[in-house]
C-alpha positions in Angstrom: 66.4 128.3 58.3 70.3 128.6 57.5 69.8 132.2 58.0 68.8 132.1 62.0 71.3 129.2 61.9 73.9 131.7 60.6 72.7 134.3 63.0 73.1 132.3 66.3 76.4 131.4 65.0 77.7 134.9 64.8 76.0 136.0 67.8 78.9 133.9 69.8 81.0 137.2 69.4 79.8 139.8 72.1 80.4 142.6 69.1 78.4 140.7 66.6 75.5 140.5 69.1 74.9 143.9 69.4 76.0 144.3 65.4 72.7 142.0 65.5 70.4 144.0 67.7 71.4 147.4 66.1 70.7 146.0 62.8 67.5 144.9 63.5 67.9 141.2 63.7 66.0 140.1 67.1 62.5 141.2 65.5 63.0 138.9 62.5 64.0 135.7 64.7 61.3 136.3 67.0 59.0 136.1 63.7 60.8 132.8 62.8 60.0 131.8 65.8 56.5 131.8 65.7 55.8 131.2 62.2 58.4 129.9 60.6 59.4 126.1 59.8 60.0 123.4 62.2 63.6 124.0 61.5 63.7 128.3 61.5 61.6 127.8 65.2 64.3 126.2 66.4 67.4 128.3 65.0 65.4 131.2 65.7 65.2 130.4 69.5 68.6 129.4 69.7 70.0 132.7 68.2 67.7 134.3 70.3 69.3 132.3 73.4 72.7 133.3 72.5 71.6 137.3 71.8 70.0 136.8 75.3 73.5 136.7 77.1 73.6 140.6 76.2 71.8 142.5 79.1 70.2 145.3 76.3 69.3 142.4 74.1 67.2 140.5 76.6 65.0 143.8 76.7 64.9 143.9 72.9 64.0 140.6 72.4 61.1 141.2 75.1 60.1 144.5 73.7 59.4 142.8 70.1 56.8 140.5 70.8 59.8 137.0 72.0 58.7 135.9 75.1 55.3 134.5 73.9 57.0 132.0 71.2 59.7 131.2 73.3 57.0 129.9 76.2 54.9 128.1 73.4 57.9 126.4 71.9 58.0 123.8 74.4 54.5 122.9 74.4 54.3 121.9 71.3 58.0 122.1 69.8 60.1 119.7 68.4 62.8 118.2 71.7 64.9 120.7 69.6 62.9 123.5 69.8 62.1 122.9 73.5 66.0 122.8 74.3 66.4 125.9 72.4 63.7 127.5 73.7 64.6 126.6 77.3 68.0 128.0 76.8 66.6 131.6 75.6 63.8 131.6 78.4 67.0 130.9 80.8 69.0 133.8 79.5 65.7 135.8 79.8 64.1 134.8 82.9 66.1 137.5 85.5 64.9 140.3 83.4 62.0 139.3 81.9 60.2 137.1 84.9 56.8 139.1 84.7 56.5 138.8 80.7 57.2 135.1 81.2 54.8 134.6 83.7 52.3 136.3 81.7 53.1 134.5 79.0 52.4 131.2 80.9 55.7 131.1 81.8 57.7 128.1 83.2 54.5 126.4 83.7 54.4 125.6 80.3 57.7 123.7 80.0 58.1 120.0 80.9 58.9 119.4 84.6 62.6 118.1 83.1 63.7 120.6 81.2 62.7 123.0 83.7 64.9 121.4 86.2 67.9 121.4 83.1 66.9 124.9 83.5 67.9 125.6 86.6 70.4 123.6 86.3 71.7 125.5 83.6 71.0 128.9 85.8 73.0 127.7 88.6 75.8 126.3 86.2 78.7 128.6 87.4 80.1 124.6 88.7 81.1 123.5 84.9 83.4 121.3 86.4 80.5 119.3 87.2 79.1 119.8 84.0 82.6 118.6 82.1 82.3 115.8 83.9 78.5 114.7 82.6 79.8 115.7 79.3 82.7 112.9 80.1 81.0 110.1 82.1 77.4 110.8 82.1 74.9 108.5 80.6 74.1 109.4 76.2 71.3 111.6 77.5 73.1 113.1 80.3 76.1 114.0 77.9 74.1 115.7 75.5 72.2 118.0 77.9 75.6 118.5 79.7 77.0 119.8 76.3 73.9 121.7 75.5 74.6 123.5 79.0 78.6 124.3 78.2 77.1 125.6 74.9 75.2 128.3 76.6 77.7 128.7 78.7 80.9 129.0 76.1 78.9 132.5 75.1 81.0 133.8 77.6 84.6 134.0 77.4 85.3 133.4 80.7 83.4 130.2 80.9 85.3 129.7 77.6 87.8 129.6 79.4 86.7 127.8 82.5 85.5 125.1 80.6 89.1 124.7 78.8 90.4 124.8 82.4 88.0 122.0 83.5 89.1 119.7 81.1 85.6 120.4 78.7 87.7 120.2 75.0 88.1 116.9 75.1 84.6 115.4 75.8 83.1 118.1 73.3 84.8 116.8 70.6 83.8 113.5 71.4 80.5 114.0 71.0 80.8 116.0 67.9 82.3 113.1 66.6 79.8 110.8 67.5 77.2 113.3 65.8 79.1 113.3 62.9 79.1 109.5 62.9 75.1 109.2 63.3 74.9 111.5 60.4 77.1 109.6 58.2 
């Protein structure tokens, strides 16, 4: 569990995500994945989202056996491991879109979070997506800083979403995070 966690963390740096492929990481997440706790499913897809951002990573992640949990995930998953796995199947979907398919595809995930998904695919306006995070409903915030969180693997969107004012709001709902953990 901490170690997939620990994984999706590091995969933030575009080094460390091929550091991850080359050192045979993707295989083991997809195994978490599909077997592991309710907890390892989930950090497994989300590391697997963030690897997904790397073009020979999507291929590697197909190639051992990923899009099949990924597609399950949200059928019977935990609203964590449905985010998560929506994310990855995003990151996946331009290079992948037969495998998916196969796999029962975007069929298989709730009519909502496909539309997040496209969202999410079509997300190059993060000034809208600041704003969500800002003034949107509890719900709407949330998925709105799920989305920048994809996005922020890229440091240009980093950066975008610094430019657009996104800082702020993020913090404000770590905070409030924090506080419903407390």
């Amino acid at each position: 569990e901490n170690a997939a966690g620990a994984l999706r963390n590091l995969a933030a740096s575009d080094a460390n995500k091929v550091a991850i492929a080359e050192a045979g990481g993707i295989a083991p997440l997809v195994a978490l994945a599909r077997d592991g706790t309710e907890a390892q499913k989930e950090n497994a897809a989300g590391a697997l989202a963030v690897l997904a951002v790397n073009d020979a990573n999507k291929a590697a992640i197909a190639e051992a056996g990923g899009i099949a949990p990924l597609v399950a995930l949200p059928r019977g998953g935990t609203d964590g491991q449905m985010r998560e796995a929506a994310m990855a199947l995003a990151m996946l979907v331009d290079a992948n879109k037969v495998a998916i398919a196969e796999a029962g595809g975007i069929a298989s995930v709730p009519l909502e979070v496909r539309k997040w998904f496209e969202q999410l695919r079509k997300a190059g306006d993060i000034a809208s997506l600041v704003a969500l995070a800002r003034d949107g409903t509890d719900g709407q915030k949330e998925e709105a800083a799920a989305a920048l969180a994809v996005l922020a693997v890229n440091d240009a969107n980093k950066a975008a979403i610094a430019r657009e004012g996104g800082i702020a709001p993020l913090r404000a709902g770590v905070a409030v995070a924090r506080d419903e953990l407390a």
